[in-house]
N, C-alpha and C positions, 0 to 999 in steps of 0.2 A: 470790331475792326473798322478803320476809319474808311466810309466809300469813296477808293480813291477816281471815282465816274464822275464824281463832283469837280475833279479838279484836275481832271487830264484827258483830254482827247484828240483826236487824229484827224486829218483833215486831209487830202491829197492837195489842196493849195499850199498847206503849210510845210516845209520842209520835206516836200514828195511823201507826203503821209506819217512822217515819225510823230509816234506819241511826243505833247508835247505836253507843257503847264497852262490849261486854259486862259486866254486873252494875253501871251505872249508867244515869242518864235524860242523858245527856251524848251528845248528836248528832256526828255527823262534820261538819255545817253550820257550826254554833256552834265545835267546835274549829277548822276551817279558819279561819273568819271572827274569832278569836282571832290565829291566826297574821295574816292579811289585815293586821289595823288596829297589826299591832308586838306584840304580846305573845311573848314568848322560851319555845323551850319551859322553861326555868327556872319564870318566874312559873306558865304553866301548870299544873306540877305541884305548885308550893306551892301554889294556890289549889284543887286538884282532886286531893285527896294520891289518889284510888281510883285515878291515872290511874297509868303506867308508861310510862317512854321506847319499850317497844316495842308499848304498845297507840297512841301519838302517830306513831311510824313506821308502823305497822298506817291508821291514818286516808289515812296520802299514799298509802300502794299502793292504797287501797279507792279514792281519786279514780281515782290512774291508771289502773288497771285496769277503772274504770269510766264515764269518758269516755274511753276508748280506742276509736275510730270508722275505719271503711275508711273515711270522707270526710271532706273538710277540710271544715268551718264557717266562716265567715268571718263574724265578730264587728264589731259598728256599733257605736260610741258616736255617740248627739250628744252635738253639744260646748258 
């Protein structure tokens, strides 16, 4: 699994601490929520050339890795 500590960390200067993509103000939030609404990682990186396919792979290990839980959650929408 790709160590995504290479390429994403936290800084309380930076965006009040949110994990971000090292050596930009670009969150792991905001790139998720990128992918979320359709964005490919293509356009991704043309619009964010500092980015690199393996800091954008680096972002999904840092979710999984980090909502990784001993307990199921069980998630409500209303509808």
């Amino acid at each position: 699994m790709l160590d995504w500590a290479e390429y994403i960390h936290s800084d309380p200067n930076i965006l009040v601490g949110k994990p971000v993509v090292k050596g930009t103000r670009l969150s792991v939030e905001f790139l998720l929520r990128l992918f979320a609404v359709g964005w490919t990682e293509a356009q991704i990186l043309e619009n964010y050339p500092s980015l690199s396919k393996q800091s954008l792979r680096a972002i999904f290990a840092f979710a999984a890795e980090t909502t990784r839980e001993d307990e199921l959650f069980v998630l409500s929408r209303a509808a």
